[in-house]
KEFI-536101 format. One record per atom (N, C-alpha, C): residue number from 0; atom name; residue in one letter; x, y negated, z. Coordinates in steps of 0.02 Angstrom, whole numbers, plus 32768, in hexadecimal, padded with zeros to 4 digits. Layout:
<atoms>
    n  atom  res     u     v     w
  NUM    CA    A     X     Y     Z
...
</atoms>
This chain:
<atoms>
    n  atom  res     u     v     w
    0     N    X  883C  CD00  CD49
    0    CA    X  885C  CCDD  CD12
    0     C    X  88A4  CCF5  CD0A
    1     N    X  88C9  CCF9  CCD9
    1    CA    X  88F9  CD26  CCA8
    1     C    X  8923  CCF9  CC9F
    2     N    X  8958  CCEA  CCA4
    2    CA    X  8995  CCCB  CC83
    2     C    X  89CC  CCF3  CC71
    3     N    X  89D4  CCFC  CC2E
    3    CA    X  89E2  CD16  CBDE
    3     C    X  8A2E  CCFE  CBD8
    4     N    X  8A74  CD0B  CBE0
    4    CA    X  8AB2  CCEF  CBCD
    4     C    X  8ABC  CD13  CB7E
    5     N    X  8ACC  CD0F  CB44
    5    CA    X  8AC8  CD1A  CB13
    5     C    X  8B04  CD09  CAFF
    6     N    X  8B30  CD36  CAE6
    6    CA    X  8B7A  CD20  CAD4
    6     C    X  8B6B  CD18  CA7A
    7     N    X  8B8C  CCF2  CA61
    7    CA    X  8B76  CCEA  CA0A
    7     C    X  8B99  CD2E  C9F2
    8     N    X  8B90  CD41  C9C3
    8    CA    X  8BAE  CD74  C994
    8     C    X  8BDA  CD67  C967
    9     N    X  8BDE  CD98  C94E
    9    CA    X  8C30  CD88  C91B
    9     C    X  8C31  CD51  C8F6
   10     N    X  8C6B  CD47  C900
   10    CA    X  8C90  CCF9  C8E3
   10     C    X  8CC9  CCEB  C8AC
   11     N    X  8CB9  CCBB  C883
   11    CA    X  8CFA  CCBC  C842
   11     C    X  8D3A  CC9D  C869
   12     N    X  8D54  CCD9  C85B
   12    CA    X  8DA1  CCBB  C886
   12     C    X  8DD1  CC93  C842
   13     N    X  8DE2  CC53  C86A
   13    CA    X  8E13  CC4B  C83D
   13     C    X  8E4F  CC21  C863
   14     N    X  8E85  CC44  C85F
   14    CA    X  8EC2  CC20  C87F
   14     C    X  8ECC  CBD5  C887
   15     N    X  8EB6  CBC6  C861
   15    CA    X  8EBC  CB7D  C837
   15     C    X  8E9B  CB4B  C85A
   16     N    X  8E6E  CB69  C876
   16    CA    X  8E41  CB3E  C8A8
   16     C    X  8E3E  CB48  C8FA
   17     N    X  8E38  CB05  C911
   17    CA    X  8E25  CB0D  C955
   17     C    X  8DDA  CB5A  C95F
   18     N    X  8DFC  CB8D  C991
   18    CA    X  8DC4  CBAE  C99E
   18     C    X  8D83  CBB1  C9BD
   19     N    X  8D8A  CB7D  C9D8
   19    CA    X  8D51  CB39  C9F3
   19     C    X  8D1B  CB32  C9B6
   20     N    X  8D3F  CB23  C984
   20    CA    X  8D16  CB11  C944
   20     C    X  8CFF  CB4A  C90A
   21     N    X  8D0B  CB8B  C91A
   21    CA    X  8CFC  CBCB  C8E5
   21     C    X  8CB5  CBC5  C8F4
   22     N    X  8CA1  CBE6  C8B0
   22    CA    X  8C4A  CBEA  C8B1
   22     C    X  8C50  CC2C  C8B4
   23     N    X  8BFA  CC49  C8B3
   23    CA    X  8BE9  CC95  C8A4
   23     C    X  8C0B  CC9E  C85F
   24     N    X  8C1B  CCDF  C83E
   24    CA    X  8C1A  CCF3  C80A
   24     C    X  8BE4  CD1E  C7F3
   25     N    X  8BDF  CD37  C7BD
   25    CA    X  8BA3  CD55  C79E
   25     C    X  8B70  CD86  C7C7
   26     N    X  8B9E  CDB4  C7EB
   26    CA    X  8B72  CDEE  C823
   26     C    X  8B60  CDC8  C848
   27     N    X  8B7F  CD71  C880
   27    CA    X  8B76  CD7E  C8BB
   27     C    X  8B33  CD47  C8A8
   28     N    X  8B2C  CD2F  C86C
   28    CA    X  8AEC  CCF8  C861
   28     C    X  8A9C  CD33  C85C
   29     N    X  8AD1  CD76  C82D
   29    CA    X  8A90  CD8E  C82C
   29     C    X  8A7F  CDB0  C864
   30     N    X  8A9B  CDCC  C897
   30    CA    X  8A75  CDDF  C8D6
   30     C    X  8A55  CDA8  C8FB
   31     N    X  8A5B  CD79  C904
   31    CA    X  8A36  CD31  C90C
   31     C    X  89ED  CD33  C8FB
   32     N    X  8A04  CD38  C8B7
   32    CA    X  89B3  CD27  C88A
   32     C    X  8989  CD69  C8B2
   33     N    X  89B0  CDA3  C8BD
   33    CA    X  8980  CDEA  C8B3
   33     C    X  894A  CDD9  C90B
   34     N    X  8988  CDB5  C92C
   34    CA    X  8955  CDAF  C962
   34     C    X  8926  CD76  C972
   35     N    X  891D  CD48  C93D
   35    CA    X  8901  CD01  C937
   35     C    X  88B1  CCFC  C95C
   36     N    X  8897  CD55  C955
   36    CA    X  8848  CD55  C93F
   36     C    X  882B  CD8A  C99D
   37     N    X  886B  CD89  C9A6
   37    CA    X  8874  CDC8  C9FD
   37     C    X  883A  CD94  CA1E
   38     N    X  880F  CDE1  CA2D
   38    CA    X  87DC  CDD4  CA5C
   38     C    X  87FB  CDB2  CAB0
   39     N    X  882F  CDD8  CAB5
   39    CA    X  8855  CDD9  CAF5
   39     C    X  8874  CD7E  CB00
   40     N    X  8872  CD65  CACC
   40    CA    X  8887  CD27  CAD4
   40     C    X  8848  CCE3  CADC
   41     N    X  8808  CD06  CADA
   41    CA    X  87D0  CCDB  CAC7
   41     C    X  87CF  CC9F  CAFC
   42     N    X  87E1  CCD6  CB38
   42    CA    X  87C7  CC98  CB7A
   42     C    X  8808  CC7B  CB88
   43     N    X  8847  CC62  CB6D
   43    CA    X  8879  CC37  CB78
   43     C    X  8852  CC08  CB5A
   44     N    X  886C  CBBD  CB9E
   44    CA    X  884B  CB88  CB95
   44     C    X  88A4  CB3B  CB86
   45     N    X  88CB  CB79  CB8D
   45    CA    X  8905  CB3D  CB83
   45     C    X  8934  CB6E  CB6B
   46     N    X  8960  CB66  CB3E
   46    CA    X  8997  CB79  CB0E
   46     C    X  89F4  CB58  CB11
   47     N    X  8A08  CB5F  CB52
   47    CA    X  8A4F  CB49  CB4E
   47     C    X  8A91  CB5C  CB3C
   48     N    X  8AA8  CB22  CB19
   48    CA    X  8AE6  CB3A  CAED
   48     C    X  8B27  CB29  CAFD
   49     N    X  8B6A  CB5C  CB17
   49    CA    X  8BA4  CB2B  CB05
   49     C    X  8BAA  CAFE  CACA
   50     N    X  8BD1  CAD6  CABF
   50    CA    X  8BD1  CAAC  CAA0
   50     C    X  8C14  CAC3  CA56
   51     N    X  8C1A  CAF6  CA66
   51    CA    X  8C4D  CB13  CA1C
   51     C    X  8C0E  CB4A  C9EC
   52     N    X  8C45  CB2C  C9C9
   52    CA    X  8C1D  CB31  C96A
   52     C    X  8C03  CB78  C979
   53     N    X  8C0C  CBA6  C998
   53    CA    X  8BFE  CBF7  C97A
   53     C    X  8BC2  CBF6  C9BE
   54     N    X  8BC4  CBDB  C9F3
   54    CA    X  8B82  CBE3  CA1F
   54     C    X  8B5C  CBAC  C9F7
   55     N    X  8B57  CB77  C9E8
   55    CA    X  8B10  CB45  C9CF
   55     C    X  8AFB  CB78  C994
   56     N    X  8B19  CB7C  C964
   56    CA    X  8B10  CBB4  C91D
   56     C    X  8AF6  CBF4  C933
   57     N    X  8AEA  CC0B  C974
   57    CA    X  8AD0  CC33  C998
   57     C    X  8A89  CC20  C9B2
   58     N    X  8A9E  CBF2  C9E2
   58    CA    X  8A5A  CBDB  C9FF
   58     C    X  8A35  CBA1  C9DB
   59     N    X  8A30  CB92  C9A9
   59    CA    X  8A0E  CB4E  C976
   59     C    X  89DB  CB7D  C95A
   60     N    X  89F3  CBB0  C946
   60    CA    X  89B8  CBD2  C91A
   60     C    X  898B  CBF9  C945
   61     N    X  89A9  CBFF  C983
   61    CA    X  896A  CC3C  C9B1
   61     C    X  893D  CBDC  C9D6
   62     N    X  8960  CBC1  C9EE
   62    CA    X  892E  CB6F  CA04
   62     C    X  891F  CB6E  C9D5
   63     N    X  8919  CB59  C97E
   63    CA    X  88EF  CB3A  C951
   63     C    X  88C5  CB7B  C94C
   64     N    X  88B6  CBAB  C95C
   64    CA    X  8885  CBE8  C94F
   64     C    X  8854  CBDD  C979
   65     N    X  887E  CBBD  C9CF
   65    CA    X  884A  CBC9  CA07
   65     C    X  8823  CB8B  C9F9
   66     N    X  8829  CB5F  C9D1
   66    CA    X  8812  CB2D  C9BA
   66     C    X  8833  CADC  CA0B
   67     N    X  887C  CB02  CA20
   67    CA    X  888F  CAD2  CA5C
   67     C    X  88C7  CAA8  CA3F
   68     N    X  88E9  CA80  CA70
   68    CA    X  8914  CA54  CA4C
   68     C    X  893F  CA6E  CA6F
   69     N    X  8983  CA81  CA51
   69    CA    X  89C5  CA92  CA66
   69     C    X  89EE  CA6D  CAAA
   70     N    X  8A02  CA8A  CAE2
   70    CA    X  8A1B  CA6B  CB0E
   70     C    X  8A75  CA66  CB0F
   71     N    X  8A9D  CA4E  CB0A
   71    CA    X  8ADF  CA51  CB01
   71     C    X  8B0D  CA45  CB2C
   72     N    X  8B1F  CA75  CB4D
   72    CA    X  8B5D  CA63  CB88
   72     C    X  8B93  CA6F  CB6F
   73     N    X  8BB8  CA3F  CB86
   73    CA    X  8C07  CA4D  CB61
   73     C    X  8C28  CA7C  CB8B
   74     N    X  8C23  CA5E  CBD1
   74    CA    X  8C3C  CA95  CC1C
   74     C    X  8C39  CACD  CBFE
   75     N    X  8BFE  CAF1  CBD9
   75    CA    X  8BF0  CB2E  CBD5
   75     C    X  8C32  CB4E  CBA7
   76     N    X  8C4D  CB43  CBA7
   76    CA    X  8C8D  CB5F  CB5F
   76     C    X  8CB0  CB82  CB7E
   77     N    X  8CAD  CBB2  CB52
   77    CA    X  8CF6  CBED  CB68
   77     C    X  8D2D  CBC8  CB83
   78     N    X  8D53  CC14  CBBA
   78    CA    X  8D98  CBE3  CBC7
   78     C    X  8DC5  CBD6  CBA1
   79     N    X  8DE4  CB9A  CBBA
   79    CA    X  8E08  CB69  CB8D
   79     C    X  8E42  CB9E  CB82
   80     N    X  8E5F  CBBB  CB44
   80    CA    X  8E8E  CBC4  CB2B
   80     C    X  8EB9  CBA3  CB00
   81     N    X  8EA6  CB55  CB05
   81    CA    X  8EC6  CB1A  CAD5
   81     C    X  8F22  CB34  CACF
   82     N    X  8F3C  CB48  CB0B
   82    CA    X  8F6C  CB4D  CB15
   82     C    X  8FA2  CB8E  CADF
   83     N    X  8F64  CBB4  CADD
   83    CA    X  8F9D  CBDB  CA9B
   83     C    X  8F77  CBD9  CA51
   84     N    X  8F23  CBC1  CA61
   84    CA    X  8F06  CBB5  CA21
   84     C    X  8EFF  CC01  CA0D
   85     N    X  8EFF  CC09  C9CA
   85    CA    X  8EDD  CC4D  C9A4
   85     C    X  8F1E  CC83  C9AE
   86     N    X  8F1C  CCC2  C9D5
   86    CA    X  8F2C  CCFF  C9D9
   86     C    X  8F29  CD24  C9A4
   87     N    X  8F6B  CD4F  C973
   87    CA    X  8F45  CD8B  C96E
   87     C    X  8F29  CDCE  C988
   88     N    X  8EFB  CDED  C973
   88    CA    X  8ECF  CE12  C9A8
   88     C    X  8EF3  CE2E  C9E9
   89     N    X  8F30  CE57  C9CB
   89    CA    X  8F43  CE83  C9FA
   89     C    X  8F60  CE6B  CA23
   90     N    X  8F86  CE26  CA2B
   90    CA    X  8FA3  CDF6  CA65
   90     C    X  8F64  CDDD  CA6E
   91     N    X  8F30  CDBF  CA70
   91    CA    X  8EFC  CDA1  CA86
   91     C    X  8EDD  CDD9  CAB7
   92     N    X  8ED2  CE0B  CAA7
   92    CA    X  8ECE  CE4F  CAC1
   92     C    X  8EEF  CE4C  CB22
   93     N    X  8F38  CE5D  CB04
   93    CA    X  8F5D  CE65  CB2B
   93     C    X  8F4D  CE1D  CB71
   94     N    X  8F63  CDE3  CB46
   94    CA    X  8F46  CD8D  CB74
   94     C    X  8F02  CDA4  CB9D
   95     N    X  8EBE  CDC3  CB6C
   95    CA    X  8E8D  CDAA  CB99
   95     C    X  8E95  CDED  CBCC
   96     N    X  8EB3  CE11  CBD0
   96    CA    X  8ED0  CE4A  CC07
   96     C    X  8ED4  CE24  CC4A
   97     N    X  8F0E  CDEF  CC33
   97    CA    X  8F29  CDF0  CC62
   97     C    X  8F07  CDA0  CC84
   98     N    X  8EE5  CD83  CC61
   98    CA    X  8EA4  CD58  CC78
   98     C    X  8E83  CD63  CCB3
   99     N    X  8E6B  CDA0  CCAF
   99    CA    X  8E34  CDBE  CCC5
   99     C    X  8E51  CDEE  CD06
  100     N    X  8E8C  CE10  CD08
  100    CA    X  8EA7  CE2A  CD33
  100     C    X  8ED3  CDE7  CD6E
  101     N    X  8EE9  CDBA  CD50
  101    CA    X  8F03  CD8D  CD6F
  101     C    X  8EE9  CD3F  CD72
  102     N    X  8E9D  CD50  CDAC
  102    CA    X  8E85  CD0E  CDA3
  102     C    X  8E9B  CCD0  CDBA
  103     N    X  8EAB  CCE5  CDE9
  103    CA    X  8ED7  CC9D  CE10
  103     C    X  8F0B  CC6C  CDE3
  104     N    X  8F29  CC9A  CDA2
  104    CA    X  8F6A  CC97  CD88
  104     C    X  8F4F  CC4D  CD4E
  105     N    X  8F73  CC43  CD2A
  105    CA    X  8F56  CC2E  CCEA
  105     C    X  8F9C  CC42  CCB3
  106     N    X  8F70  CC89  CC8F
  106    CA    X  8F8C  CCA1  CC6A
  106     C    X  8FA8  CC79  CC25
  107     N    X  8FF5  CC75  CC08
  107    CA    X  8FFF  CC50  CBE0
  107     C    X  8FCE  CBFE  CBD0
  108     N    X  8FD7  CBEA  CC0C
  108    CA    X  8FAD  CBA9  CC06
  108     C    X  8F72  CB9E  CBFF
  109     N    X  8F46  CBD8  CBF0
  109    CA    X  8EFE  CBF4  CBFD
  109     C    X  8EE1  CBC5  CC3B
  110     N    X  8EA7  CBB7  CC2E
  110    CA    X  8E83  CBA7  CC73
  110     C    X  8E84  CBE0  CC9D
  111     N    X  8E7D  CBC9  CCE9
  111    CA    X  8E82  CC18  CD06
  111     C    X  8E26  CC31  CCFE
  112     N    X  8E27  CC72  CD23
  112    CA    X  8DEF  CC9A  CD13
  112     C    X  8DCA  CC6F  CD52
  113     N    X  8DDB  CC5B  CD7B
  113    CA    X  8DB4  CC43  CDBE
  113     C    X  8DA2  CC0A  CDCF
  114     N    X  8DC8  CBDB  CD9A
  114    CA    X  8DB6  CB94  CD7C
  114     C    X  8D87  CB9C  CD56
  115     N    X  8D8E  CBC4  CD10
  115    CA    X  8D51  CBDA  CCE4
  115     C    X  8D08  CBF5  CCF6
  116     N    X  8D17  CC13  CD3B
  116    CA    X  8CCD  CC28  CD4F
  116     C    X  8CB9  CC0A  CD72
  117     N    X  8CD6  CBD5  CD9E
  117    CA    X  8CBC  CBA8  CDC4
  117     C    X  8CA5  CB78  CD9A
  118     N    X  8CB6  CB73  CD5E
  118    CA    X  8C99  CB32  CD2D
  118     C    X  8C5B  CB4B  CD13
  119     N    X  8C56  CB93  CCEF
  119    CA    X  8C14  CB9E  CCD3
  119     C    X  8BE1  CBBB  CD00
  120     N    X  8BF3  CBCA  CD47
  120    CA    X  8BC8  CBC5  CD7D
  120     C    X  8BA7  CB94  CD83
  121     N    X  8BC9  CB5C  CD8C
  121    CA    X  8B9E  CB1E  CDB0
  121     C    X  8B88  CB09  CD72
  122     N    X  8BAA  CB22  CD3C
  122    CA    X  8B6C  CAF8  CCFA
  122     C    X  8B2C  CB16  CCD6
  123     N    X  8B3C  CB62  CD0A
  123    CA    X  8B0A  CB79  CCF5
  123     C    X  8AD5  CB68  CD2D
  124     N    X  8AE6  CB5C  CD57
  124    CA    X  8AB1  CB50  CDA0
  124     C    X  8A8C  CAFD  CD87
  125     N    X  8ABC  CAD5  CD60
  125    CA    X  8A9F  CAA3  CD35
  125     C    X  8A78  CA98  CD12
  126     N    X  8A7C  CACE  CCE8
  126    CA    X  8A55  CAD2  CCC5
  126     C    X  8A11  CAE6  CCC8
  127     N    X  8A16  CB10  CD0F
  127    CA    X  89D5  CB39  CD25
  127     C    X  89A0  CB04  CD40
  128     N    X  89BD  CAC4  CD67
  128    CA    X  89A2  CAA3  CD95
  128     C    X  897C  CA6F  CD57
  129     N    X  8992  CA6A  CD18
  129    CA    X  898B  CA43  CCF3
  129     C    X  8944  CA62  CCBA
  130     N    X  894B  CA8D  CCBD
  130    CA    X  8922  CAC2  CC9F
  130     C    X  88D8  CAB4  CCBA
  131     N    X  88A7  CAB2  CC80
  131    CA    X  8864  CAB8  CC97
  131     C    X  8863  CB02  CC9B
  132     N    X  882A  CB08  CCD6
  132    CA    X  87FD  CB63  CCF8
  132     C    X  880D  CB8F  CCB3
  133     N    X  8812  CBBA  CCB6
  133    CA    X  8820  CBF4  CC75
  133     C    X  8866  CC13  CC78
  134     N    X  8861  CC49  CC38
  134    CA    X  88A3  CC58  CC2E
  134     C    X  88D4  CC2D  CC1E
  135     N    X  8911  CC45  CC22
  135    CA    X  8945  CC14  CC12
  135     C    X  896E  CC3B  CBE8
  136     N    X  899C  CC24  CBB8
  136    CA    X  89B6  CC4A  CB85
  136     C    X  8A00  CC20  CB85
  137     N    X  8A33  CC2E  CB9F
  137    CA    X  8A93  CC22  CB91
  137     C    X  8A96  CC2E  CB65
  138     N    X  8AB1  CC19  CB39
  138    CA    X  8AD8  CC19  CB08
  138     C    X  8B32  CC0F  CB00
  139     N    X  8B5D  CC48  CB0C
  139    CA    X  8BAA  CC2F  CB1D
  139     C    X  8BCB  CC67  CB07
  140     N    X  8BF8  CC78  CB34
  140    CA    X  8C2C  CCA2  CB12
  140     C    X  8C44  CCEE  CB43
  141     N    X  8C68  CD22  CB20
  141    CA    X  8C63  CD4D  CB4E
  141     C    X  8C93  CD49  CB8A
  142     N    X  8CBC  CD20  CB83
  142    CA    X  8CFA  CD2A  CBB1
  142     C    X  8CCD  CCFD  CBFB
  143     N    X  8CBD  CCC5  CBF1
  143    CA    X  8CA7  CCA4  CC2C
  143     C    X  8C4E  CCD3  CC38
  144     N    X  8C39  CCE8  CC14
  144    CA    X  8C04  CD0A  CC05
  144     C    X  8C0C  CD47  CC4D
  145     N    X  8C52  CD66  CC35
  145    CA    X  8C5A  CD8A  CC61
  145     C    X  8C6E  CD8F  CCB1
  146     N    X  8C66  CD42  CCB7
  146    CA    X  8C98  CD1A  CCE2
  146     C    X  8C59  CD15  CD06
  147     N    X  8C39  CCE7  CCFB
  147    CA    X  8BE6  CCD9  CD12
  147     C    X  8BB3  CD20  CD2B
  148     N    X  8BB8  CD5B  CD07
  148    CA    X  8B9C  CD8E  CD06
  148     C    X  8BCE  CDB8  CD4C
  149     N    X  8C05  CDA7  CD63
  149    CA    X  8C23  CDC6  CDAF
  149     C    X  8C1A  CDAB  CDCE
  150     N    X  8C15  CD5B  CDCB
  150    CA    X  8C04  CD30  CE01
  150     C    X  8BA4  CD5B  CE1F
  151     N    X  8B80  CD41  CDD5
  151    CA    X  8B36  CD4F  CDF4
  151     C    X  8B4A  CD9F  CE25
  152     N    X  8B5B  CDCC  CDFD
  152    CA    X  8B49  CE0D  CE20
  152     C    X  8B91  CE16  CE5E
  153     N    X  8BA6  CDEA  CE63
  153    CA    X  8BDA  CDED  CEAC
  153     C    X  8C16  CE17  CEA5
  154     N    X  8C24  CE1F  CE5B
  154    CA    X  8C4B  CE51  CE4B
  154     C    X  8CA8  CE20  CE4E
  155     N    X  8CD0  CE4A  CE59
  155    CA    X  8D15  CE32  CE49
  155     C    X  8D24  CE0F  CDF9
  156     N    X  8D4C  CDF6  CDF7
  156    CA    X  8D4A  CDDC  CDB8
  156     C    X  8D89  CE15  CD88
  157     N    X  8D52  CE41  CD6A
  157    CA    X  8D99  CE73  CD3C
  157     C    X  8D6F  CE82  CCF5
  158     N    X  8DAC  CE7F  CCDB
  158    CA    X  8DA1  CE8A  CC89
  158     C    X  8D5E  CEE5  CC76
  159     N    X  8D66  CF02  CCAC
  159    CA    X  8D2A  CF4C  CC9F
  159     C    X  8CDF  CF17  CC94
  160     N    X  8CEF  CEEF  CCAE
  160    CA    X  8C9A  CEC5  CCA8
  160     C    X  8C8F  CEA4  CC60
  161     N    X  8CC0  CEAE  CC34
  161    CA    X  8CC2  CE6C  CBEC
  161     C    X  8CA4  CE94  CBD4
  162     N    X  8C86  CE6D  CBAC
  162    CA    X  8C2E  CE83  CB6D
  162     C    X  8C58  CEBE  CB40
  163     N    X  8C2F  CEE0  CB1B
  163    CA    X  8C3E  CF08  CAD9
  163     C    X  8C5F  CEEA  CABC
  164     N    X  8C9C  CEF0  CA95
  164    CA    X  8CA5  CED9  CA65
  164     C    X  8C8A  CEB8  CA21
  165     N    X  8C9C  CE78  CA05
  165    CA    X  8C54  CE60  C9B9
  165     C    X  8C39  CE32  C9F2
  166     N    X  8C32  CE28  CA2A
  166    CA    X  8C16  CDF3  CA41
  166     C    X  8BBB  CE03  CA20
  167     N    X  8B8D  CDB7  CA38
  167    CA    X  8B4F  CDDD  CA29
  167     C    X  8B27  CE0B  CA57
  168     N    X  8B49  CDF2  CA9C
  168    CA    X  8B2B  CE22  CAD2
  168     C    X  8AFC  CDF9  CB03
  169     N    X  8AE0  CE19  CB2E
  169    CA    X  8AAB  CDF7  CB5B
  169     C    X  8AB2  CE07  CB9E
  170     N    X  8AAA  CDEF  CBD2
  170    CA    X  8A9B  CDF3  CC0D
  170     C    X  8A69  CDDA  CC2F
  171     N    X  8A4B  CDF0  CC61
  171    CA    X  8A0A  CDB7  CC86
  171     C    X  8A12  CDC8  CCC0
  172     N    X  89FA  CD90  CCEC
  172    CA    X  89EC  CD94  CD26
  172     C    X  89AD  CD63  CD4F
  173     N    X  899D  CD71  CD85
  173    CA    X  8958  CD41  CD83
  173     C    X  8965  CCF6  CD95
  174     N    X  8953  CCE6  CD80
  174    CA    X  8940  CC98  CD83
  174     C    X  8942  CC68  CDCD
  175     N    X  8921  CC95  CDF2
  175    CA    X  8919  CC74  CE42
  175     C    X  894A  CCA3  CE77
  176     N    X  8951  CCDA  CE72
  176    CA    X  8979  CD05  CE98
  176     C    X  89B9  CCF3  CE8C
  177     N    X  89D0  CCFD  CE4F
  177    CA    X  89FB  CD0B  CE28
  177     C    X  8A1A  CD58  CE1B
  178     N    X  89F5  CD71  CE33
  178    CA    X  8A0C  CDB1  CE26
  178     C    X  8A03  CDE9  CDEA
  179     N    X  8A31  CDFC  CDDE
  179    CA    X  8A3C  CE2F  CD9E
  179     C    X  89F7  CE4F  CD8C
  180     N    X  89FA  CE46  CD54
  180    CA    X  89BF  CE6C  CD27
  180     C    X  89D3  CEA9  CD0B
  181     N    X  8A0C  CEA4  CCCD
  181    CA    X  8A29  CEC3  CCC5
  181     C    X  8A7D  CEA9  CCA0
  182     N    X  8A99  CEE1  CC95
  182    CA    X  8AF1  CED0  CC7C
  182     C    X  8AE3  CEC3  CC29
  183     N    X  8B2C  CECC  CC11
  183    CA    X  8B16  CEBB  CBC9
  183     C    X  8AFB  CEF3  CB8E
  184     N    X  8ACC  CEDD  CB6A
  184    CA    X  8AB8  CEF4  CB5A
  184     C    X  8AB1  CEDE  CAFA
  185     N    X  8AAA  CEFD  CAD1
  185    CA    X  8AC4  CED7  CA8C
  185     C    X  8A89  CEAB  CA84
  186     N    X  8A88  CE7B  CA5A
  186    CA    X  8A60  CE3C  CA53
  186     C    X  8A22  CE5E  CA41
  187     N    X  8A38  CE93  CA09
  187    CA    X  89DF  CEBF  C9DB
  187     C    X  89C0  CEE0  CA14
  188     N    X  89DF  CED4  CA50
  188    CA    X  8999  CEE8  CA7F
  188     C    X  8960  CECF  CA9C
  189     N    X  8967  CE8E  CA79
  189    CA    X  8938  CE51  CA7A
  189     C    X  890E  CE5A  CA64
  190     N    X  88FF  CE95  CA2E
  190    CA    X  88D4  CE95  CA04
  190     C    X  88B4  CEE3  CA2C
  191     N    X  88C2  CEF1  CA64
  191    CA    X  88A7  CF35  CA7D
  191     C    X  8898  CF18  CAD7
  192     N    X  884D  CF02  CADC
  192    CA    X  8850  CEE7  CB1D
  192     C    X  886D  CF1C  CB48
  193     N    X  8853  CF63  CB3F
  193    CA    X  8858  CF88  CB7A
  193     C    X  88B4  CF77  CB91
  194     N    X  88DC  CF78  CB56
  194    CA    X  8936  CF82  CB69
  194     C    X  8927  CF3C  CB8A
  195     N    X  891D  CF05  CB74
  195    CA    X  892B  CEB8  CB7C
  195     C    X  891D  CEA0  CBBA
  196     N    X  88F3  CEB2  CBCF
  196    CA    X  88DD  CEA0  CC34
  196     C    X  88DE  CEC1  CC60
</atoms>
């Protein structure tokens, strides 16, 4: 059995709003839809979501496909950046640098990186225990995404491990071991079992 971390895809940024609260925008709904019908997703028997707008708008439409009911952890949410709120790119850039290089720290009021992975660790180990037999499918974000994905594979916690850029990426690892399946990989490989397991 397969457990699937799925970071959502591109998102309408808008300053104006808590980033907590941005939805997908036009590309990141339609890579969504393109994988709605993935053979590779048949045998997930539970669908969990952080609880911000751009992972449920992610994972609502792949659970209403599997014909399951949406699971919602709030725990599961990217780290808290309440503290400087919306970045533009190239300082956000620079911040999640230094996130990720300095975990112990808490960068500009940032949650630290070792608080953040200790939270979506144990909520992901939550979620697992809670989970009926089958695949399991995360639904969250790339930064703790990536956080969760060093913990499983025993790796240091450094920014060379963060998803592709566009978000929309995948990772798995097994279910009972916990051990790595594979790293990230873009979401449309859902739709190609051989890349996907």
């Amino acid at each position: 059995m397969i457990v699937r971390y799925l970071t959502h895809p591109q998102v309408m940024i808008d300053p104006m709003m808590p980033v907590e609260r941005w939805g997908l925008n036009d590309l990141g709904s339609a890579r969504v839809q393109a994988i709605l019908t993935s053979a590779t997703l048949q045998q997930t028997r539970s669908v969990v979501s952080s609880a911000e707008t751009k992972a449920v708008e992610t994972a609502q439409p792949i659970a209403d496909a599997l014909g399951l009911e949406l699971i919602v952890r709030a725990k599961m949410h990217e780290n808290d950046r309440t503290a400087t709120g919306y970045l533009p790119p190239d300082e956000f850039e620079i911040v999640a640098d230094r996130f990720f290089a300095t975990p112990v720290l808490s960068v500009r009021g940032w949650e630290r990186a070792v608080d953040a992975q200790s939270r979506v660790v144990a909520e992901t180990l939550a979620a697992l225990n809670d989970a009926p037999e089958g695949d399991v499918l995360l639904v969250g974000h790339g930064g703790v995404g990536t956080l969760l994905m060093c913990h499983i594979a025993g790796w240091p916690i450094h920014r060379i491990r963060d998803q592709p850029a566009g978000g929309g990426n995948i990772f798995a690892f097994d279910r009972h071991t916990l051990r790595p399946v594979h790293g990230w990989l873009a979401m449309e490989t859902l739709n190609d079992p051989q890349q996907a397991n």
